[in-house]
C-alpha positions in Angstrom: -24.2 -2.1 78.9 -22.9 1.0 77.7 -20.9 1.1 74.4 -17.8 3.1 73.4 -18.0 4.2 70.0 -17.2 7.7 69.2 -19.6 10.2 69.3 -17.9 11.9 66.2 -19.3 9.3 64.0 -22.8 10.3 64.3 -22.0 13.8 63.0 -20.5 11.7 59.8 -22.9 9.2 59.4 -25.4 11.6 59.4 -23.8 13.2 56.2 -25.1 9.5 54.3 -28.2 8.3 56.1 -29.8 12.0 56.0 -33.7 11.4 55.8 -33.7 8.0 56.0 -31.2 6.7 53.6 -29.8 3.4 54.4 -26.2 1.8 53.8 -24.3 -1.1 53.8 -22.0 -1.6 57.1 -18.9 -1.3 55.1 -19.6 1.8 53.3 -20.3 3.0 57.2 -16.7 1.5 58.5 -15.0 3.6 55.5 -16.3 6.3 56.2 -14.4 6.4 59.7 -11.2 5.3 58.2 -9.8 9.0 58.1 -10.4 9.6 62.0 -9.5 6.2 63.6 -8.4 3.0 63.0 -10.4 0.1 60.7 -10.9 -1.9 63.6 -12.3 1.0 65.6 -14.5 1.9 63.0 -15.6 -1.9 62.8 -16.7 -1.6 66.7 -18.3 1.4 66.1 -20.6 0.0 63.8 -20.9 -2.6 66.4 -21.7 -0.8 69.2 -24.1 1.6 67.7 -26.3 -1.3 66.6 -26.0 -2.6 70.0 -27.7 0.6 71.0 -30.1 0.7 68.9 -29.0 3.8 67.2 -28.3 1.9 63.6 -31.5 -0.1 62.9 -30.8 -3.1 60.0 -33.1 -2.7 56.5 -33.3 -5.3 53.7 -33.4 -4.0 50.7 -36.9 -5.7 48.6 -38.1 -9.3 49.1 -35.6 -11.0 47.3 -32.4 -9.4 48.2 -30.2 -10.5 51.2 -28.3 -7.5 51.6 -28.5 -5.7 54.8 -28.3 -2.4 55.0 -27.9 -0.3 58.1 -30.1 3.2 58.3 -30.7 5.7 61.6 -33.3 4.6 63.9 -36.8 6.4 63.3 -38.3 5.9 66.0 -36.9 8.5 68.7 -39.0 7.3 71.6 -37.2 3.6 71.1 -33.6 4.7 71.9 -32.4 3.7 74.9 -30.7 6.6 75.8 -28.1 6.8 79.2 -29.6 8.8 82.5 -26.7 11.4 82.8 -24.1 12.1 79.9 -22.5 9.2 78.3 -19.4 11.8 77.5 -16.9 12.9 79.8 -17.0 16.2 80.2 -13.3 17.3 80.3 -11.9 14.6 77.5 -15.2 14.8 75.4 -14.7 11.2 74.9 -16.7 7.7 76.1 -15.9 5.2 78.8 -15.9 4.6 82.2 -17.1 7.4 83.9 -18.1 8.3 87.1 -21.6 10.3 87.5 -21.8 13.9 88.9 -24.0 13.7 92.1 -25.6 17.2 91.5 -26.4 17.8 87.5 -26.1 15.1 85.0 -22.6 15.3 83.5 -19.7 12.5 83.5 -16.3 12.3 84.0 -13.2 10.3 84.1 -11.3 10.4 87.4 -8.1 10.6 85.9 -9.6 13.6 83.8 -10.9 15.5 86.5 -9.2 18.9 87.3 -7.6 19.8 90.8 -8.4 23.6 90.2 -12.0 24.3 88.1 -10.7 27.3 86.5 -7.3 25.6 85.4 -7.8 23.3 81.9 -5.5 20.4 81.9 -5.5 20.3 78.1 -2.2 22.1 75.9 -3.0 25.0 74.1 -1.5 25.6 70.5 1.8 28.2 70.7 0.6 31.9 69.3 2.4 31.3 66.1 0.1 31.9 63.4 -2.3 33.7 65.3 -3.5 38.0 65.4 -1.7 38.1 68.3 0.3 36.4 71.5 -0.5 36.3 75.5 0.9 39.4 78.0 4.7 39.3 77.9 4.5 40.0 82.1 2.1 36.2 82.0 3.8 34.4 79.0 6.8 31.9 79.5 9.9 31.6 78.3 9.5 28.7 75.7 12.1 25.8 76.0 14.9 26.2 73.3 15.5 23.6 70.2 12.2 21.7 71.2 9.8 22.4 68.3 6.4 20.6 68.5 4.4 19.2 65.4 3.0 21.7 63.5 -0.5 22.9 63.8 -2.6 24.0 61.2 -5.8 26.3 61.3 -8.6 27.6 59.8 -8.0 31.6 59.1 -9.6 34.0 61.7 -10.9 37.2 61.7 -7.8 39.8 63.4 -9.8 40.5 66.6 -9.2 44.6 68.0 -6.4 45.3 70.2 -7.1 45.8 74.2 -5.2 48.6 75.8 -6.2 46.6 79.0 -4.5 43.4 78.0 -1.4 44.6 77.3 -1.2 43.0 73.4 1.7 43.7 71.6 1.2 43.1 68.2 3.6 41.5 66.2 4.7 40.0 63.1 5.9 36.2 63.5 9.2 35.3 61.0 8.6 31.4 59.4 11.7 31.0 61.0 10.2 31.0 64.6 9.8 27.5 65.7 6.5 26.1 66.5 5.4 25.2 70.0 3.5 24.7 73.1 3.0 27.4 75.6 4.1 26.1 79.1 1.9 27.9 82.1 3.2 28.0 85.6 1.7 26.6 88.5 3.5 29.8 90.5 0.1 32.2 89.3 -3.3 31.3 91.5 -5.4 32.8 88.4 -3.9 32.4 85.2 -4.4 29.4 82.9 -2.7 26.3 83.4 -1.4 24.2 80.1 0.1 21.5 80.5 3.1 20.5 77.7 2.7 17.6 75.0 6.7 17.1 75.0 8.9 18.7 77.4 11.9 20.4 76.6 15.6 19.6 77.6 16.0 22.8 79.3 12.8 23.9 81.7 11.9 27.5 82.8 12.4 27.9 86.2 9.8 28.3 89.0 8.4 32.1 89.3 8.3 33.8 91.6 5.5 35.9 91.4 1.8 35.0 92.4 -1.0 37.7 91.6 -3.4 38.7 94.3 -6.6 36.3 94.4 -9.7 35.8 96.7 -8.6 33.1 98.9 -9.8 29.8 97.5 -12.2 28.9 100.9 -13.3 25.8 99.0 -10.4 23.6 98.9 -10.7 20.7 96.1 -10.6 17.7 98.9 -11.8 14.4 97.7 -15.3 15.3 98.5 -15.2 18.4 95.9 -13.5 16.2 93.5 -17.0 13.6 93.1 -18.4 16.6 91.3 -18.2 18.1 87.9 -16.0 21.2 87.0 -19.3 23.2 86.5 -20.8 22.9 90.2 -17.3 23.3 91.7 -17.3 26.9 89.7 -21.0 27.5 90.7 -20.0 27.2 94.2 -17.5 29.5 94.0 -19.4 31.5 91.9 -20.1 34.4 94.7 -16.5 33.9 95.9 -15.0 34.7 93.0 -16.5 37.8 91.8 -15.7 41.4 92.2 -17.3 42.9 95.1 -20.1 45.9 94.1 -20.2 44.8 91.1 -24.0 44.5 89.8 -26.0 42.6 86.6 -25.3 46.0 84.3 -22.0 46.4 84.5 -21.2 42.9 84.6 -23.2 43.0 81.0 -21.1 46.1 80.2 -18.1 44.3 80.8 -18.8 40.8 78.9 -19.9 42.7 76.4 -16.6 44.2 75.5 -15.0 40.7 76.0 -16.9 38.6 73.9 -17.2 41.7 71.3 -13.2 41.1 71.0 -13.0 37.4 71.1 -16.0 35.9 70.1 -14.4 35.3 66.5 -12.3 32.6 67.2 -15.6 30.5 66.0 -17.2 30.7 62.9 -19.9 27.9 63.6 -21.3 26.0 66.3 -23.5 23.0 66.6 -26.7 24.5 66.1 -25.5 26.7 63.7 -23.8 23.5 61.4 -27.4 21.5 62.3 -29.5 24.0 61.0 -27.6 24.7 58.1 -27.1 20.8 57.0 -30.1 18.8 58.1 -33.7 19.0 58.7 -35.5 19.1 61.6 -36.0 15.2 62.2 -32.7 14.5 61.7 -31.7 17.2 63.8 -33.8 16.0 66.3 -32.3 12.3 66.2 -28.8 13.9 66.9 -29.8 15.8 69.6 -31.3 12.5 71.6 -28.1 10.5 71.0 -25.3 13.1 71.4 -26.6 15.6 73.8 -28.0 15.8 77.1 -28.1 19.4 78.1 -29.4 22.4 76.2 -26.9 23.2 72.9 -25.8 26.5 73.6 -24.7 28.7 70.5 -22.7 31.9 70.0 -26.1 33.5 69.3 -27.7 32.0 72.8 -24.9 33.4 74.9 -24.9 37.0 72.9 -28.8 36.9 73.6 -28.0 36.1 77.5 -25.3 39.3 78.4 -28.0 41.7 76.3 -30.8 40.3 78.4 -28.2 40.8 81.4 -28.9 37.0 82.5 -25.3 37.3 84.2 -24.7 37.3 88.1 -21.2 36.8 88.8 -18.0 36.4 85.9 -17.8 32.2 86.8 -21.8 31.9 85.2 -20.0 33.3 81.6 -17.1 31.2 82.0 -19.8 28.1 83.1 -22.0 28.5 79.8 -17.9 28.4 77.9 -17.5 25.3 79.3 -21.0 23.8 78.0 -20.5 25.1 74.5 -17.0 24.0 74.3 -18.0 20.5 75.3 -20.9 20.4 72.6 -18.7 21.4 70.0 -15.7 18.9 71.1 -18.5 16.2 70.9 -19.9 17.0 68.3 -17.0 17.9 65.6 -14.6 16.1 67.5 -11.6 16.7 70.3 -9.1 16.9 67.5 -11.2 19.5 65.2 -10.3 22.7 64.3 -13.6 24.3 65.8 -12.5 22.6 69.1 -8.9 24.2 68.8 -10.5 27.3 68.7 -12.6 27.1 71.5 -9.1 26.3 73.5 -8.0 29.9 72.2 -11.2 31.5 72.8 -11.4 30.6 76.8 -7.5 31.8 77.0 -8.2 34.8 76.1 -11.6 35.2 78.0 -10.2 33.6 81.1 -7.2 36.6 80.6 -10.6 39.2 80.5 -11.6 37.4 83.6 -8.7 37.7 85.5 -8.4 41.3 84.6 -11.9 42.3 85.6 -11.5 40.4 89.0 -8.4 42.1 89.6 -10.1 45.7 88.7 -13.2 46.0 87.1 -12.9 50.0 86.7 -9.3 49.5 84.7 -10.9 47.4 82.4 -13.8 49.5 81.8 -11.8 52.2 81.4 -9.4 50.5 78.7 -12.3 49.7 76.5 -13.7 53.2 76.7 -10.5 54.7 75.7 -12.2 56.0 72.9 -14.2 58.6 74.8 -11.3 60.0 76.8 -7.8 60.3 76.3 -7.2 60.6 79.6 -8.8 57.2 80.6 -5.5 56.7 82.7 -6.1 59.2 85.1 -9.6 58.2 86.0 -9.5 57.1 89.7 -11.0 53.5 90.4 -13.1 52.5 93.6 -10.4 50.0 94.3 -7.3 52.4 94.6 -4.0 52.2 93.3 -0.8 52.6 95.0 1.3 55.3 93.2 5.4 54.9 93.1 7.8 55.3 91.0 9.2 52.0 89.1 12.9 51.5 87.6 13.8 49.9 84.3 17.3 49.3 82.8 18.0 52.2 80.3 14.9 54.7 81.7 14.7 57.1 84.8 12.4 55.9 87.4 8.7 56.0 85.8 5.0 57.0 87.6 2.9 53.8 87.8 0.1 52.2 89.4 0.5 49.1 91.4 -1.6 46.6 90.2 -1.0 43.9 92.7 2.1 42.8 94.9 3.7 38.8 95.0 3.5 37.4 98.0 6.6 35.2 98.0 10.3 36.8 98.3 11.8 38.4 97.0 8.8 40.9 96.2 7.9 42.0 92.7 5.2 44.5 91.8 3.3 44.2 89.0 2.9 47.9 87.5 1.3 49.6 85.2 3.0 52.6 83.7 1.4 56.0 82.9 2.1 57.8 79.3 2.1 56.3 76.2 0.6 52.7 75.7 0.3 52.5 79.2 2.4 48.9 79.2 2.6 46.4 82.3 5.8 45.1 83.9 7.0 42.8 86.9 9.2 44.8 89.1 11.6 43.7 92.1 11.0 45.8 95.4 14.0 47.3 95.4 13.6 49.6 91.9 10.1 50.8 93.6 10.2 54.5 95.0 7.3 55.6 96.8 5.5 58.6 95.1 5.4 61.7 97.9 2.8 64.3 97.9 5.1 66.6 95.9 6.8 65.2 92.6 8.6 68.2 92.0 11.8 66.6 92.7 11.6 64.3 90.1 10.8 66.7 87.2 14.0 67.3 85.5 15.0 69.7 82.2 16.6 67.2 81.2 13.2 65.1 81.4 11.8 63.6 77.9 8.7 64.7 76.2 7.7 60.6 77.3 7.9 61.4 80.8 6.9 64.5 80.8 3.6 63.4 79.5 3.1 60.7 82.1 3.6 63.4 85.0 1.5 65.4 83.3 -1.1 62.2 83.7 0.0 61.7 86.8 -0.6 64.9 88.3 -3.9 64.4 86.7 -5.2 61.1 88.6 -3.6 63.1 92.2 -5.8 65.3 91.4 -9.1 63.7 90.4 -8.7 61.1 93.6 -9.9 64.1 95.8 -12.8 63.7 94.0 -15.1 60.7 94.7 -14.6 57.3 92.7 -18.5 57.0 92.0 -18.7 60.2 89.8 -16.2 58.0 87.2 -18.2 55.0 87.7 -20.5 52.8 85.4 -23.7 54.8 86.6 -21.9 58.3 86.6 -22.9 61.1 83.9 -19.7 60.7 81.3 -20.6 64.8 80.5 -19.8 65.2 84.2 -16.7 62.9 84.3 -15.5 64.3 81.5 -15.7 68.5 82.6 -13.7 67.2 86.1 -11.0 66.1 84.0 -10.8 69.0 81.8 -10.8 71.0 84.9 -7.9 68.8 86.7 -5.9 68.8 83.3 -6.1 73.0 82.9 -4.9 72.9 86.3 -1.8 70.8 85.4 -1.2 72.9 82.4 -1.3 76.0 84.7 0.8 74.2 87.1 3.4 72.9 84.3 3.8 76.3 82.9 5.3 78.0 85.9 9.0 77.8 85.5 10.6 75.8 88.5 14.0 75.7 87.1 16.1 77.9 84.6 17.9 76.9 82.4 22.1 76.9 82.7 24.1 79.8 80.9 26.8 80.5 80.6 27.9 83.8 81.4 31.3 86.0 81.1 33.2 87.0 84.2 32.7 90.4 83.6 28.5 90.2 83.5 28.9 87.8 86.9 30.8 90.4 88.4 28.5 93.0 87.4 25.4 91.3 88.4 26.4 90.4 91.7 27.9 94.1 92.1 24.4 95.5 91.3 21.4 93.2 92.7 21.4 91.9 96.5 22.3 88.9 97.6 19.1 86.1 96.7 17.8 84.4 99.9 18.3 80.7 99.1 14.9 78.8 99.2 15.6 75.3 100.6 13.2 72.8 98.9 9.9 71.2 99.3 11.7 67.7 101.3 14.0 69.3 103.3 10.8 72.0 104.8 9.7 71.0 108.4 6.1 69.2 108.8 4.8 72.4 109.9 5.8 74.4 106.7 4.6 71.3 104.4 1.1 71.5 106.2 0.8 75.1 105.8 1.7 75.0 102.1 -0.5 71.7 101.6 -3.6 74.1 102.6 -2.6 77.1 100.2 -2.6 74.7 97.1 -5.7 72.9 98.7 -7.5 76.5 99.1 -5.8 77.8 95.9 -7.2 74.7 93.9 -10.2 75.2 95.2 -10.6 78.6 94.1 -9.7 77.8 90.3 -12.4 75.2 90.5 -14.7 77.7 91.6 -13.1 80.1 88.8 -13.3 77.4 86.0 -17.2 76.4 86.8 -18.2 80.3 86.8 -16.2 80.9 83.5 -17.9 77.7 81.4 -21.5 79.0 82.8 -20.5 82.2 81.5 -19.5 80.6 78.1 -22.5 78.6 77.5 -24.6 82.1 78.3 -22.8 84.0 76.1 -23.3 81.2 73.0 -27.5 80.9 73.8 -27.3 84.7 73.8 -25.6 84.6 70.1 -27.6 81.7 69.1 -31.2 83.4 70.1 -29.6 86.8 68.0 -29.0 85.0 65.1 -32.2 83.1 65.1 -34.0 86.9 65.4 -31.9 88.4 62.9 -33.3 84.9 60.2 -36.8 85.9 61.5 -36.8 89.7 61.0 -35.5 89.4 57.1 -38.2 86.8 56.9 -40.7 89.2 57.9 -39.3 92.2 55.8 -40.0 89.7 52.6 -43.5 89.1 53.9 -44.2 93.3 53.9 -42.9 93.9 50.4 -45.3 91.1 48.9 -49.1 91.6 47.7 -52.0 89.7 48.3 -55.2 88.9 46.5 -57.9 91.3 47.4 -60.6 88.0 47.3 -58.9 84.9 48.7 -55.9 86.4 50.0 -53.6 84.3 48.3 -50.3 86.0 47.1 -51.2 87.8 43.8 -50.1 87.6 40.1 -50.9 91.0 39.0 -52.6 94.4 40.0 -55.8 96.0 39.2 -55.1 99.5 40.7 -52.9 100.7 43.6 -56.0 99.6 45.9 -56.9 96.1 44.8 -54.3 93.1 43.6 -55.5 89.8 42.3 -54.5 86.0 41.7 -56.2 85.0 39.1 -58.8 86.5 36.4 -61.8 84.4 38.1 -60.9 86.3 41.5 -61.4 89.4 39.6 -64.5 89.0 38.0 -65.9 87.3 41.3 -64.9 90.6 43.0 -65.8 93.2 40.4 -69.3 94.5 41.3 -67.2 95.2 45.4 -64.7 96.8 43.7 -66.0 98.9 40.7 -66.7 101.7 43.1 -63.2 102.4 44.3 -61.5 101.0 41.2 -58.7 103.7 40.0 -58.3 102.7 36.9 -60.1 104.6 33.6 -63.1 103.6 32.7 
């Protein structure tokens, strides 16, 4: 028979019976008094001396006092086939057995969709930052929650891919729970402690996912979260997307978020206990590997990685060690909670494009990270907001229930995210002459600039921008596409308005011929737009050409100034040389002269070469 105590009071019993120590059962009961109730710490003692875990001790010969210490013996435990913990609760009972690993669970525990907690998560107050305003909801009003406290974090860096806007938060926002909605296939579900009096309503919006071929029937259900994700492991992951980059990728992640936890379990073991104890521990509590922040930092460097749900798999294992281990109401397991929100947001982003989210974290080696084109192409249009002319974006995906919204991502600036209705979407035409204005800011401006840009470098192939592309080669296209949008943005297609006296207007139109009106680009005939869509083609070429010529030409002319200078160092080098004197014996560079024929180092090298030299010596006998 199984018991049911806590597995949080082996982590605090092991604090006073460390190398042996034995204790009376009361001192044990009190010392679960601040994390449950006296009677369940009374049947905690109980049940782990059913096990076998607490062994009984009498203290000398003549003593009657029992004392209870940790069994010794490791081999004498009778320890449970699969684990006695469920593994979404972190908590004992009756659970039913995975058929394919070893874990537990409850039924009424066990999560429709594997990739969907159904645990709350604290609200963002308090915290570096909040969630995507285009994936947050709109929290209920007047329904503040109890208030959370936490251990101070490290402020983690800022993703341009995540859309963060950082904040301050007043004391007088309340506290609360963050309320997810079932509307979005791959965001995080969290489901509400107390529900408000007035409830957001139902979205409308659902992001494009892989379809979900394995549907959680009640067959899927009999196993554990973990194999359902492994089976969907190849379902779920980017296409052409291999071990490297997927490395590359994690890598940025968990360089970003992996502070939400100071310590882990092995890290708190190694740190508090000796290696028997730590041993004992690890045979009652645990019956897979304890994975550690170092042990999944060593796994994306060795590029163990195949597919985004193996990450999110090993998340799972080392939240439920530490929830077991410190506790489901610990501050170490709240921050596990914040850690796999924001990873689970990394995953969703690098499903949806891999190449934008490599991109954003490399932001630092081009300003222009934008403009790069991805393998998975964007639609182009142009998106209206309240208060701002229609804006160049890239669709990230479409909803699929009405009415339609587009979720966009804008160019210029911090390149921010927003859900817009199908109606305030223009289609972007080959020419976007016709929506550059004077009256334009210096804002939008700069996002056609970076738009012209990315038209420009998606006649170029998306592997040359890839993860295996040269970045020196990446990097010249772009300065070749941008000089030709600088070139193209400095020839004046509008004047600006003057106003001129009736006298000059009479004048001018008196003296100069009538101006043959030029109708624009839209209203031209198909034929006329195909022959001009071949001059700029062949026109764009030949700058190309022009551009690649002129930086050989560059990078010629600065070896040829580099090899002069290093000739002129060398000839003054050798002009010192000629002007010194050397000794006429060891030819070592000499101290003093004999006569204009002979030059010495030292008075030794003299006297060795006197009876050589006598006969030609100058100098007055």
């Amino acid at each position: 028979m199984r018991s049911d105590f806590p597995p949080l009071a082996i982590r605090i019993w092991m604090h006073k019976l460390k190398k042996g120590v034995a204790l009376p059962p009361a001192t044990l009961e009190k010392c679960l008094v601040t994390k449950m109730s006296a009677e369940a710490a009374t049947l905690s003692v109980a049940n782990a001396c059913e096990r076998g875990i607490l062994v009984p001790r009498t203290e000398g010969t003549r003593s009657k006092r029992v004392s209870l210490a940790f069994c010794q013996k490791l081999n004498s435990l009778s320890i449970p086939g699969n684990d006695p913990y469920c593994y979404e609760c972190h908590l004992p009972g009756v659970l039913k057995e995975c058929p394919s690993c070893i874990r537990s669970f409850h039924e009424n525990c066990q999560r429709k969709e594997p990739e969907k907690p159904n645990y709350c998560v604290p609200s963002d107050k308090g915290q570096p930052y909040r969630l995507p305003q285009n994936e947050s909801d709109k929290e209920a009003e007047n329904n503040p929650s109890e208030e959370f406290t936490q251990s101070p974090t490290p402020e983690p860096l800022l993703d341009h891919n995540s859309n963060i806007s950082q904040g301050h938060v007043t004391s007088d926002t309340p506290d609360f729970l963050k309320h997810e909605n079932l509307e979005w296939d791959d965001d995080v579900f969290f489901v509400s402690e107390r529900k408000g009096a007035r409830q957001r309503k139902q979205a409308n919006v659902k992001d494009e996912q892989h379809p979900n071929l394995d549907s959680d029937t009640s067959s899927e259900l009999e196993y554990c979260t973990r194999c359902r994700l492994l089976k969907m492991a190849s379902l779920h992951n980017p296409p052409q997307l291999d071990k490297q980059e997927l490395a590359c990728l994690l890598k940025y992640s968990w360089g970003i978020h992996h502070s939400w936890l100071t310590t882990d379990v092995s890290k708190y073991m190694a740190k508090n206990w000796n290696d028997r104890d730590r041993a004992l521990v690890k045979r009652i509590l645990f019956k897979t590997k304890i994975l550690g922040l170092a042990d999944i930092e060593r796994s994306i460097a060795a590029k163990k990685y195949r597919y985004l749900t193996e990450f999110l798999m090993d998340l799972l294992d080392l939240q439920h060690n530490i929830a077991v281990f410190f506790g489901p109401k610990s501050v170490e397991y709240t921050a596990t909670k914040w850690l796999l929100r924001d990873v689970t947001h990394d995953i969703r982003e690098i499903r949806r494009c891999p190449d934008c989210f490599r991109y954003s974290h490399e932001a630092n080696l081009s300003s222009l990270w934008f403009a790069k084109p991805c393998l998975q192409r964007h639609e182009l249009v142009f998106a209206k907001q309240t208060g701002s002319p229609p804006w160049p974006a890239k669709v990230i995906s479409v909803s699929k229930r009405k009415p339609i919204k587009y979720d966009v991502r804008f160019f210029g600036g911090s390149h921010s995210r927003a859900l817009i209705s199908e109606r305030d979407i223009i289609p972007i035409e080959s020419d976007i002459q016709s929506h550059i204005k004077p009256k334009n800011s210096k804002a939008l401006s700069s996002a056609l600039r970076e738009l012209q840009c990315h038209m420009i470098l998606s006649h170029y192939s998306a592997s040359q921008f890839g993860f295996h592309a040269d970045p020196a080669i990446a990097e010249n296209l772009i300065q070749v596409a941008l000089s030709h949008c600088n070139e193209s943005s400095e020839t004046p297609q509008w004047t600006k308005k003057r106003k001129l006296n009736s006298s000059t207007t009479e004048a001018t139109s008196a003296n100069s011929p009538v101006p043959n009106r030029v109708l624009p680009a839209r209203r031209c005939s198909i034929a006329f737009r195909s022959e001009a869509l071949q001059e700029s083609r062949s026109s764009y070429a030949d700058s190309v050409t022009y551009q690649n010529l002129a930086s050989e030409i560059i990078q010629a002319n600065e070896e040829l100034v580099k090899c002069q200078s290093e000739l002129a160092i060398m000839r003054q080098k050798l002009d010192a040389v000629k002007r010194k004197r050397w000794c006429h014996l060891c030819l070592e560079e000499a101290a003093f002269d004999c006569c204009f024929s002979a030059s010495y180092c030292s008075g030794d090298c003299q006297r060795r070469d006197k009876r050589r030299h006598q006969t030609n010596c100058k100098v007055k006998q």
